[in-house]
Gaussian input, Z-matrix of N, CA and C with variables (Angstrom, degrees):
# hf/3-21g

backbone

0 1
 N
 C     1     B1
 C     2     B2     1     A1
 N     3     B3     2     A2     1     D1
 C     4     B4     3     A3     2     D2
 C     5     B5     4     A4     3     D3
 N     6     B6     5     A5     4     D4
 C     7     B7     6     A6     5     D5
 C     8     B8     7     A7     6     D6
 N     9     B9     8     A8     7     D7
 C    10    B10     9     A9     8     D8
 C    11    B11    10    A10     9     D9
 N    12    B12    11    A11    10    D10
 C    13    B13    12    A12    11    D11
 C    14    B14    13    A13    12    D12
 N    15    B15    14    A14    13    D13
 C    16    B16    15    A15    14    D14
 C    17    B17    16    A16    15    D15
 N    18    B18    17    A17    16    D16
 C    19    B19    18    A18    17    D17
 C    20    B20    19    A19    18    D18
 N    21    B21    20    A20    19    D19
 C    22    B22    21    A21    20    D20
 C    23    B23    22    A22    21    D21
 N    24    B24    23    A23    22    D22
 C    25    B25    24    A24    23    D23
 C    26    B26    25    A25    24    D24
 N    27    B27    26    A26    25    D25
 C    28    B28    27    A27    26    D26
 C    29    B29    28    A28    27    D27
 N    30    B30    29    A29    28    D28
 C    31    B31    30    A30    29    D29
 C    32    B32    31    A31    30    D30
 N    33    B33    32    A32    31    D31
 C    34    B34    33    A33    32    D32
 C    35    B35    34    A34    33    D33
 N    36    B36    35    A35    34    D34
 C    37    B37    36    A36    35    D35
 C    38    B38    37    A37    36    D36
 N    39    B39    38    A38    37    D37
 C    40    B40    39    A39    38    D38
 C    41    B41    40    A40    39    D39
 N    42    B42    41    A41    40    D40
 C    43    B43    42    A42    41    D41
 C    44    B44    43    A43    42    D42
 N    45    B45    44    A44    43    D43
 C    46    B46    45    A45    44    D44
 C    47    B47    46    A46    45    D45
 N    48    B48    47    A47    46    D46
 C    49    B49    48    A48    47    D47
 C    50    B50    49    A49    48    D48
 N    51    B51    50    A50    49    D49
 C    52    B52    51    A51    50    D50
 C    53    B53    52    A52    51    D51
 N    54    B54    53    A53    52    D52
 C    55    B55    54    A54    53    D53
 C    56    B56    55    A55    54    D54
 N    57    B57    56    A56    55    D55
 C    58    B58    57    A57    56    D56
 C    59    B59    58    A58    57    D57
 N    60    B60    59    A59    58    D58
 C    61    B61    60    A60    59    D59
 C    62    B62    61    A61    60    D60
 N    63    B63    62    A62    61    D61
 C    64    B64    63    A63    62    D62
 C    65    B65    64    A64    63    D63
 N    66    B66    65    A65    64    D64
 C    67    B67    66    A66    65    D65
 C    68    B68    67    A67    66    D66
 N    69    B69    68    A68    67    D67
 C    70    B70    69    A69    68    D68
 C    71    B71    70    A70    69    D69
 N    72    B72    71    A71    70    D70
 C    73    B73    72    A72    71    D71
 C    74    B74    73    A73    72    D72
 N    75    B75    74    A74    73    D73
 C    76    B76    75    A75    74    D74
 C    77    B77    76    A76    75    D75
 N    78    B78    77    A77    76    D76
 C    79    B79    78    A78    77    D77
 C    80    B80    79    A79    78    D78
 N    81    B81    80    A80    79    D79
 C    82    B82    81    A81    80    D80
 C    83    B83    82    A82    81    D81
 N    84    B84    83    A83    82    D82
 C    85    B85    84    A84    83    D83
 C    86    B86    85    A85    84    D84
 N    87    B87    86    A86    85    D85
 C    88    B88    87    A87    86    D86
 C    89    B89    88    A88    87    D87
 N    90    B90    89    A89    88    D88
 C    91    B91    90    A90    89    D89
 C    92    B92    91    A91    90    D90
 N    93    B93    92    A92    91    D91
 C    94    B94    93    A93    92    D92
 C    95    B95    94    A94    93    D93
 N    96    B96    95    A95    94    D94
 C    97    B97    96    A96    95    D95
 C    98    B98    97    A97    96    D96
 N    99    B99    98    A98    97    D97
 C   100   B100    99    A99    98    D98
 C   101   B101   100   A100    99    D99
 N   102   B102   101   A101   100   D100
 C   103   B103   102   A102   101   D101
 C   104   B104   103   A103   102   D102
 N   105   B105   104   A104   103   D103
 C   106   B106   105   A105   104   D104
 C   107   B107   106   A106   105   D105
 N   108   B108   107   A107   106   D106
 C   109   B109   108   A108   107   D107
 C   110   B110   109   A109   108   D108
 N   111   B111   110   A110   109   D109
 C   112   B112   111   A111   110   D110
 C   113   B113   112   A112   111   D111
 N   114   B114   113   A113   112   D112
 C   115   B115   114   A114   113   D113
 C   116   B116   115   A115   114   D114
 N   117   B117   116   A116   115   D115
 C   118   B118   117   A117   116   D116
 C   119   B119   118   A118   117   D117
 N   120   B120   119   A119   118   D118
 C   121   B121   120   A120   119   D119
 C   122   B122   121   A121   120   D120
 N   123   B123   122   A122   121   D121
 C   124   B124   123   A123   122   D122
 C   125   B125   124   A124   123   D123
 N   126   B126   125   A125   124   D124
 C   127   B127   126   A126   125   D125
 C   128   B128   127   A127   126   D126
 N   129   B129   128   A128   127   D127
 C   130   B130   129   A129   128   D128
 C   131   B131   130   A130   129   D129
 N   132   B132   131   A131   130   D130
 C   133   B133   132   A132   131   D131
 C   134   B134   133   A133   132   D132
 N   135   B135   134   A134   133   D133
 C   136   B136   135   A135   134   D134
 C   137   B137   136   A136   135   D135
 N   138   B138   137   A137   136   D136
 C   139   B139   138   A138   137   D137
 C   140   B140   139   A139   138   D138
 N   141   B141   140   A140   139   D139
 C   142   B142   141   A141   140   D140
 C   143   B143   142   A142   141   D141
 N   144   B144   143   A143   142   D142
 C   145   B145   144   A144   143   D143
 C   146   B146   145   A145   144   D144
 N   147   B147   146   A146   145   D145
 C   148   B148   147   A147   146   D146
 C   149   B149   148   A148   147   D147
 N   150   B150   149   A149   148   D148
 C   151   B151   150   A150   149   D149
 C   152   B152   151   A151   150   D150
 N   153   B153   152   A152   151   D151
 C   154   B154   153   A153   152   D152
 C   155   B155   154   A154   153   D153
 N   156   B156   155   A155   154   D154
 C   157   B157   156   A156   155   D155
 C   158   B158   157   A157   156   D156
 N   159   B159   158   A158   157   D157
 C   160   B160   159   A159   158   D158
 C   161   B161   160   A160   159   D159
 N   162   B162   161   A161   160   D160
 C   163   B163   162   A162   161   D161
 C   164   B164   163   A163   162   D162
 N   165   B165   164   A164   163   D163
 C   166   B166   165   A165   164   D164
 C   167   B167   166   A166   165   D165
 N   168   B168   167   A167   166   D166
 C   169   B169   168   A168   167   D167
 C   170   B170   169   A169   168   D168
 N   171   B171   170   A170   169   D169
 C   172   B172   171   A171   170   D170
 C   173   B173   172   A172   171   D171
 N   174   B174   173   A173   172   D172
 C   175   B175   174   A174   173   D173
 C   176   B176   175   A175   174   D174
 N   177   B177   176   A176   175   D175
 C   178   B178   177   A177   176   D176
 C   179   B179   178   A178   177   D177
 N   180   B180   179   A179   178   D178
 C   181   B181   180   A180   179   D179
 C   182   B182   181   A181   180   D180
 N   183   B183   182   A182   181   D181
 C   184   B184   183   A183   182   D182
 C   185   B185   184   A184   183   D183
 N   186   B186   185   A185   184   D184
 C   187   B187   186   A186   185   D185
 C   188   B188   187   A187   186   D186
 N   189   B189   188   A188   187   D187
 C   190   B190   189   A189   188   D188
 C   191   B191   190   A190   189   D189
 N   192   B192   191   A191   190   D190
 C   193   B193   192   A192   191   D191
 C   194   B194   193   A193   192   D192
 N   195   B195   194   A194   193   D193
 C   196   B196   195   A195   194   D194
 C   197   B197   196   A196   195   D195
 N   198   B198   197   A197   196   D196
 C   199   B199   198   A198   197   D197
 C   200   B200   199   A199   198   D198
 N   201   B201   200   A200   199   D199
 C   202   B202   201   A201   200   D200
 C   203   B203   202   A202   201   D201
 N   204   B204   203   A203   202   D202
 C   205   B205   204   A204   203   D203
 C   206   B206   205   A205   204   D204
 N   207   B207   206   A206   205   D205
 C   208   B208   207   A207   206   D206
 C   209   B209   208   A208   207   D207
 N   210   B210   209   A209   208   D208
 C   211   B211   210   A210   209   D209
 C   212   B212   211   A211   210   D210
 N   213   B213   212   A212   211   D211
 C   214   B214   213   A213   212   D212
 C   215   B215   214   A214   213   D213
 N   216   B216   215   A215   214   D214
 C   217   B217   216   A216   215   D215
 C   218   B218   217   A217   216   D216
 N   219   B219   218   A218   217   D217
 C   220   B220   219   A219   218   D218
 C   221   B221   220   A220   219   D219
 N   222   B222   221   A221   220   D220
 C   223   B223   222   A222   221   D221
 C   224   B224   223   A223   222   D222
 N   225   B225   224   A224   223   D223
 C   226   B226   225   A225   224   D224
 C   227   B227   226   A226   225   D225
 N   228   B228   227   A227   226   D226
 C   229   B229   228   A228   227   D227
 C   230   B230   229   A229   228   D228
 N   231   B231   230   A230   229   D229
 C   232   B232   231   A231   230   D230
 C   233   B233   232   A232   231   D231
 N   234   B234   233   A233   232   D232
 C   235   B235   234   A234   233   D233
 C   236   B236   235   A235   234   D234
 N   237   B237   236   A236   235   D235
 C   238   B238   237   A237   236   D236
 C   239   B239   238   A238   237   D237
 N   240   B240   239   A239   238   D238
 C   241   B241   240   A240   239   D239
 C   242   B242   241   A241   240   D240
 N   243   B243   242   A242   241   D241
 C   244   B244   243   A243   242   D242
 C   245   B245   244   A244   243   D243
 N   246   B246   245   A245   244   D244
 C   247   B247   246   A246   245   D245
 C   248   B248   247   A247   246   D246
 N   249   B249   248   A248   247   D247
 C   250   B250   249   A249   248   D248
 C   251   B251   250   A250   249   D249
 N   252   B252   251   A251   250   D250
 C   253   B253   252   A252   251   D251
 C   254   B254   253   A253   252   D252
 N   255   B255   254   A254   253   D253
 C   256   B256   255   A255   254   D254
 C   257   B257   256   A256   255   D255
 N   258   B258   257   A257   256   D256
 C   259   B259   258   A258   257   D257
 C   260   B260   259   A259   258   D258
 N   261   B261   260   A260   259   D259
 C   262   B262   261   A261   260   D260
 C   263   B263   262   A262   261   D261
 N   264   B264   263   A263   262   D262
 C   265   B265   264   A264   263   D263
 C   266   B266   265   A265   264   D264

   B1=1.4336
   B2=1.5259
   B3=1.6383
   B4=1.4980
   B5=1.8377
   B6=0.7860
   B7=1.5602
   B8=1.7140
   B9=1.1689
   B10=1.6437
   B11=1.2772
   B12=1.4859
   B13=1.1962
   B14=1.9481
   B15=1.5065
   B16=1.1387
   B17=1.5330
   B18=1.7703
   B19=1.6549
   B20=1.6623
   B21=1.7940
   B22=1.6998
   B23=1.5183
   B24=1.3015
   B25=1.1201
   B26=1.5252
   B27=1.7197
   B28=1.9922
   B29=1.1943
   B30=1.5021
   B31=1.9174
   B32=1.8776
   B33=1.5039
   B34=1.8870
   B35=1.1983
   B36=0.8530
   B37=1.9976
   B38=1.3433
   B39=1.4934
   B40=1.7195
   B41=1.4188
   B42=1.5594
   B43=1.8114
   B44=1.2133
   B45=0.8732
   B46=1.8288
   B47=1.1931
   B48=1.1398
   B49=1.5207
   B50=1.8515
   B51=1.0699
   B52=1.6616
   B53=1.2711
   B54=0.9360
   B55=1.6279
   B56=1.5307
   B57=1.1115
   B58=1.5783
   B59=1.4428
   B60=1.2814
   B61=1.3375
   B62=1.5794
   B63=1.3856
   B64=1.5978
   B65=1.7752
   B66=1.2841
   B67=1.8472
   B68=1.1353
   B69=1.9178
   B70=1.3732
   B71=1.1439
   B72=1.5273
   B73=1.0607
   B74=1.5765
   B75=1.1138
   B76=1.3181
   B77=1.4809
   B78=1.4108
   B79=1.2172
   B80=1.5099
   B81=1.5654
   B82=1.5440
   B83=0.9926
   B84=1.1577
   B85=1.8629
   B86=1.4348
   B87=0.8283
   B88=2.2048
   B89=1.3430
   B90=1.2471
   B91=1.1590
   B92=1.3451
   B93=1.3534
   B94=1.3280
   B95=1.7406
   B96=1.1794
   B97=1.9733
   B98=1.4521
   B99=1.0305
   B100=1.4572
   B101=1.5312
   B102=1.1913
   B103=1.2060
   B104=1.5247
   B105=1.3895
   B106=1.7118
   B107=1.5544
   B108=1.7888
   B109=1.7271
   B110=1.9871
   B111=1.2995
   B112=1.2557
   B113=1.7568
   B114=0.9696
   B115=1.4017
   B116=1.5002
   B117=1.6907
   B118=1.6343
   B119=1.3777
   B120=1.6151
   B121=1.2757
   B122=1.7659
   B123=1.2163
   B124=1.5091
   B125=2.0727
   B126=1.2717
   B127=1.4967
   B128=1.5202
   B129=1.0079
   B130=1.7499
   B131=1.6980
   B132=1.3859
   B133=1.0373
   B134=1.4234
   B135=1.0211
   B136=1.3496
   B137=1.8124
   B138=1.4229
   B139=1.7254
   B140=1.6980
   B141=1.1751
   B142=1.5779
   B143=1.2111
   B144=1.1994
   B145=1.4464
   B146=1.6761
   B147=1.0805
   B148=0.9922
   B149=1.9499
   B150=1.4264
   B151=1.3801
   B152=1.7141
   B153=1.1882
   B154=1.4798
   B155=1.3996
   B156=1.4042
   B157=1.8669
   B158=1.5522
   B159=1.5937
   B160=1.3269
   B161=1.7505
   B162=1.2836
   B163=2.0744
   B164=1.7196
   B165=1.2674
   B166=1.1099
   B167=1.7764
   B168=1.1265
   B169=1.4515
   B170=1.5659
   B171=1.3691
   B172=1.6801
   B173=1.5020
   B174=0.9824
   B175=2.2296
   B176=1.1450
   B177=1.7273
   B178=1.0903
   B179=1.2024
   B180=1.6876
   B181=1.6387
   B182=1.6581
   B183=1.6497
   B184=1.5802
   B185=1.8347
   B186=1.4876
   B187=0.8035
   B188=1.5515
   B189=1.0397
   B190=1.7175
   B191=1.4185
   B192=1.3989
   B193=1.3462
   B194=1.5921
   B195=1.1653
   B196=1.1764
   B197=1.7546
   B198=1.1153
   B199=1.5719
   B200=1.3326
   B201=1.1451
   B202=1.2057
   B203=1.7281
   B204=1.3875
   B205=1.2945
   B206=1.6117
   B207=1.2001
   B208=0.9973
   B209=2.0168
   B210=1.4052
   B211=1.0225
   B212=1.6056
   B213=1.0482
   B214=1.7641
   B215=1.5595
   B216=1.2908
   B217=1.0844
   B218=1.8643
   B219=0.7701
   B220=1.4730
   B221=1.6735
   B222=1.0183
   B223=1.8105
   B224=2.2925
   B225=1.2876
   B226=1.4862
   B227=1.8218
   B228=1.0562
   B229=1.6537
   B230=1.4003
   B231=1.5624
   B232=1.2266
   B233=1.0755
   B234=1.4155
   B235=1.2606
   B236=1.8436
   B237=1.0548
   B238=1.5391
   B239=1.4650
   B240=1.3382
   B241=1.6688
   B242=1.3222
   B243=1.7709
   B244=1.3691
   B245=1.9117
   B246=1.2393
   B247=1.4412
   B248=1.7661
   B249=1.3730
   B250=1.4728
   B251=2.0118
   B252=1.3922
   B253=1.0444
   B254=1.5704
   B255=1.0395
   B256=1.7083
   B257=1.7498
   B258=1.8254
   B259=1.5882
   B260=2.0935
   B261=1.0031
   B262=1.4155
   B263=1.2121
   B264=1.5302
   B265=1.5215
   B266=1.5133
   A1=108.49
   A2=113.23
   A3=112.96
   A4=113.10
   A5=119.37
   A6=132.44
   A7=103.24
   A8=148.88
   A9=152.97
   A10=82.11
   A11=125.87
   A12=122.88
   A13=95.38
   A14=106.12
   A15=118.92
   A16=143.05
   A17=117.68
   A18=102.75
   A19=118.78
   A20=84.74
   A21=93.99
   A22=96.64
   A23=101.85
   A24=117.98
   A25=119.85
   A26=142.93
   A27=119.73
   A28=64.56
   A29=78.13
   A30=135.65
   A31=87.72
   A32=98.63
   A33=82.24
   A34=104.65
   A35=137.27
   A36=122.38
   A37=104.09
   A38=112.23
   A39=87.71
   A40=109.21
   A41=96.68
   A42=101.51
   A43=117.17
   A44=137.66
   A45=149.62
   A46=94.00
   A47=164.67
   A48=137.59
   A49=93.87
   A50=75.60
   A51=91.16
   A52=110.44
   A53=154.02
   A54=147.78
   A55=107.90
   A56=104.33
   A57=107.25
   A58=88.00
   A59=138.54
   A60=120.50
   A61=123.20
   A62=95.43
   A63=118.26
   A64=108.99
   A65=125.31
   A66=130.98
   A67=92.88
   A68=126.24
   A69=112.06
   A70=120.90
   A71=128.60
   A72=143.68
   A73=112.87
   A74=105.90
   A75=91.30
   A76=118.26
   A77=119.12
   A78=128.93
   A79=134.81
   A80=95.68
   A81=105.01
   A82=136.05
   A83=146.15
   A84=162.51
   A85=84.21
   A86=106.36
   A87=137.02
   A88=99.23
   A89=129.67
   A90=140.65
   A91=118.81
   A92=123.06
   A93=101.39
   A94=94.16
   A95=108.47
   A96=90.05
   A97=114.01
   A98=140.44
   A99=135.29
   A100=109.29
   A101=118.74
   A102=119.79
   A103=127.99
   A104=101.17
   A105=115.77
   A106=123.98
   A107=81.48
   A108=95.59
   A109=83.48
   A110=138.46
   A111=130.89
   A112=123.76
   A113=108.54
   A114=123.02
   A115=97.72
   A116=88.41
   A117=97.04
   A118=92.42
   A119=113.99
   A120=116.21
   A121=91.67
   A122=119.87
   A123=134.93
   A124=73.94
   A125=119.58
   A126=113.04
   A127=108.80
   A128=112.98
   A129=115.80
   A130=120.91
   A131=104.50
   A132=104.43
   A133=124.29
   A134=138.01
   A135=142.34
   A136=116.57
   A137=101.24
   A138=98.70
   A139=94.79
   A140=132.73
   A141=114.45
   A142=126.66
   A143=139.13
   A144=155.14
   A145=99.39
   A146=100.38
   A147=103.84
   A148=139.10
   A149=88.43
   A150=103.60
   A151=114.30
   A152=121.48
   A153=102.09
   A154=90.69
   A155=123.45
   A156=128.01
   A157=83.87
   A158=106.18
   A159=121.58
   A160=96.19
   A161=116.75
   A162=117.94
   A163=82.87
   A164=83.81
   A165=104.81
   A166=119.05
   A167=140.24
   A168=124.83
   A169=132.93
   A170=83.05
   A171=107.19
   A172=103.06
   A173=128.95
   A174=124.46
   A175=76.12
   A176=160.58
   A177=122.35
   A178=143.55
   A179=82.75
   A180=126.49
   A181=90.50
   A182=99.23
   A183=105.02
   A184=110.10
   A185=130.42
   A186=136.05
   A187=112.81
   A188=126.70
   A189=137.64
   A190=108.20
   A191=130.44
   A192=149.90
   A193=88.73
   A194=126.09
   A195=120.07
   A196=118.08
   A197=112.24
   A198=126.22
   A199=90.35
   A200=144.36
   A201=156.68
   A202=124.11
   A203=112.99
   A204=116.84
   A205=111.39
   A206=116.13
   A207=108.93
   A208=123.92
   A209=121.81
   A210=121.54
   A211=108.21
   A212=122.02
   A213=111.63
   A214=92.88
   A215=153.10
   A216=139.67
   A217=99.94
   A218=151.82
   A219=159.03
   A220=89.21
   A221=141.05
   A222=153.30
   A223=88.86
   A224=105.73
   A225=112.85
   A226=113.27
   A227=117.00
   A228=122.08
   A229=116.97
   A230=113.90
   A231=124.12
   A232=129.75
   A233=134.03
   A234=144.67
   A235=113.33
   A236=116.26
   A237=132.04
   A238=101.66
   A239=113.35
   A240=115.33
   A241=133.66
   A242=97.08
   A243=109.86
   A244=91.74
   A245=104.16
   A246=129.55
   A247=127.16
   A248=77.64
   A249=106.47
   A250=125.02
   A251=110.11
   A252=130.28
   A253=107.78
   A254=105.32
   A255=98.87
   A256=128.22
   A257=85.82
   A258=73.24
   A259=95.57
   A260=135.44
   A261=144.37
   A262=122.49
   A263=127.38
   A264=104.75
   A265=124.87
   D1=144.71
   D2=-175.21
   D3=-90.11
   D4=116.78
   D5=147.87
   D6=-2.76
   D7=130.46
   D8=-166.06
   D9=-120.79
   D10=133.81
   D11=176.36
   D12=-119.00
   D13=125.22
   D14=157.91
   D15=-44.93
   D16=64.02
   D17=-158.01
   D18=-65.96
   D19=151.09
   D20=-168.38
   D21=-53.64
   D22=170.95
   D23=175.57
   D24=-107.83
   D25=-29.32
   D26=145.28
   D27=-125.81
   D28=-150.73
   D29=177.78
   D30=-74.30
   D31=-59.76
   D32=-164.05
   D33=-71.41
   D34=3.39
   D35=165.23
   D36=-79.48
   D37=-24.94
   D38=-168.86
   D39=-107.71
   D40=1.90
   D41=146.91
   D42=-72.23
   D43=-32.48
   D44=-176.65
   D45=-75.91
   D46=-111.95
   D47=97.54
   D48=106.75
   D49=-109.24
   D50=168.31
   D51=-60.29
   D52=-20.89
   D53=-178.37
   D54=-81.17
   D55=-43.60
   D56=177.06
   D57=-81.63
   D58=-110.65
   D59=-173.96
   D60=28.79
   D61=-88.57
   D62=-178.64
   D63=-54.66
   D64=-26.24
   D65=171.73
   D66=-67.42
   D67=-61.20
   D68=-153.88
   D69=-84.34
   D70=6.23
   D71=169.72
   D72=-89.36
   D73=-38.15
   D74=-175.81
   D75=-92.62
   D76=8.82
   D77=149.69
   D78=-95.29
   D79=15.59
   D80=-167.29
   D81=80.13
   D82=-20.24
   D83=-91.57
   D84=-142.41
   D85=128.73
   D86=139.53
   D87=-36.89
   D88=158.99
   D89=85.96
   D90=6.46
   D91=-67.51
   D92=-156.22
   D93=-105.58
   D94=-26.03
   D95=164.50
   D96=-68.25
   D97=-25.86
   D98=145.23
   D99=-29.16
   D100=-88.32
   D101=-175.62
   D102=-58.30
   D103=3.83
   D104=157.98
   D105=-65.08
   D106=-63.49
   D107=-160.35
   D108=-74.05
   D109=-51.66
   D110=168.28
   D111=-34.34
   D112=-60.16
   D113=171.40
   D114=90.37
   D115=65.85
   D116=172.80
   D117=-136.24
   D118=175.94
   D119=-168.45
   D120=-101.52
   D121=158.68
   D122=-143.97
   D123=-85.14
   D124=-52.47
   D125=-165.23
   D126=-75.25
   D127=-4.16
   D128=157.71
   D129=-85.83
   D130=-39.98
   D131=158.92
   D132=-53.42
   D133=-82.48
   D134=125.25
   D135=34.91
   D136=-67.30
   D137=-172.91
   D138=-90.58
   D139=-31.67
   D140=138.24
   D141=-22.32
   D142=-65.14
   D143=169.50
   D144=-35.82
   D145=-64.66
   D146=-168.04
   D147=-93.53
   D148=12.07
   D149=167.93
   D150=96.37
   D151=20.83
   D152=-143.76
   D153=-125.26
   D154=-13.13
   D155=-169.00
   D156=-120.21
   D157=155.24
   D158=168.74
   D159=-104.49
   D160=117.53
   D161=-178.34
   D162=-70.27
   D163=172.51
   D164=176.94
   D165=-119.88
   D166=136.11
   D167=161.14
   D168=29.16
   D169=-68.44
   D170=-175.64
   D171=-105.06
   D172=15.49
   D173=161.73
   D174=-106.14
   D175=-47.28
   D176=-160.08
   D177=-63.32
   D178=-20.68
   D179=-154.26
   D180=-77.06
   D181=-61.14
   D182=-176.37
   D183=-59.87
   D184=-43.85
   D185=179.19
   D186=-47.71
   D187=-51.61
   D188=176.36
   D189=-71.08
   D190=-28.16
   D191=173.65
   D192=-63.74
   D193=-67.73
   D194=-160.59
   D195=-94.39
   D196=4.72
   D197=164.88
   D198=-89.23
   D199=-60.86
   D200=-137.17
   D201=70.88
   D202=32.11
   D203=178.10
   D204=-98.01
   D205=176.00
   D206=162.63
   D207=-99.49
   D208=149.14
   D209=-160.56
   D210=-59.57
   D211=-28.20
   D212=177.15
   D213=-91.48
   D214=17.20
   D215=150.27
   D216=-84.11
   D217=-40.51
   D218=174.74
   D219=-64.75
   D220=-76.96
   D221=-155.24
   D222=-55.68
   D223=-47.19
   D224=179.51
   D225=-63.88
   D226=-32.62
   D227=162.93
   D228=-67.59
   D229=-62.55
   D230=151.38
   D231=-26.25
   D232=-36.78
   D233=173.80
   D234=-92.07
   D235=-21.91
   D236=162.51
   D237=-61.75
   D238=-62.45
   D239=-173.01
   D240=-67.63
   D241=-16.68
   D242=-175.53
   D243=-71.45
   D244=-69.03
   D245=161.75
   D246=2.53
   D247=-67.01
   D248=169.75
   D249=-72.31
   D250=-13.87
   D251=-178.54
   D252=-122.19
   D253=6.57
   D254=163.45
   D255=74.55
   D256=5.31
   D257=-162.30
   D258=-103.72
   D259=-173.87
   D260=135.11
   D261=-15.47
   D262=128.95
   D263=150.64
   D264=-121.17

């Protein structure tokens, strides 16, 4: 049986996408210790990562909560990537 692949959803998700990406990496963090100190589940985290859920308000809130950045420091990457990819933001 084939794998169903979830399509992203724009350009700015997979700037968002990459922004979180690029935080939890550069703090070292899992996936799923992300979604600890967040209090998200590691496979939500995950389709975050990867473009495929629109967060909402409050996952960002928890998401930056649990990077420990602040939310216009995440919105400032995001805005690099949009940038960097040519599209609108």
């Amino acid at each position: 049986m084939q794998e169903e692949r979830i399509p992203r959803l724009s350009r700015d998700h997979d700037a968002l996408a990459a922004a979180v990406r690029e935080a939890r990496a550069r703090r070292g963090l899992s996936q799923e210790e992300l979604g600890a100190r967040a209090r998200l589940h590691r496979n939500y985290v995950g389709a975050i990562e990867r473009g495929e859920i629109n967060p909402t308000f409050r996952t960002l809130l928890r998401l930056t909560g649990g990077l420990g950045v602040a939310l216009s420091a995440l919105v400032a990457v995001y805005e690099r990537n949009i940038g960097e990819s040519g599209a609108s933001p």
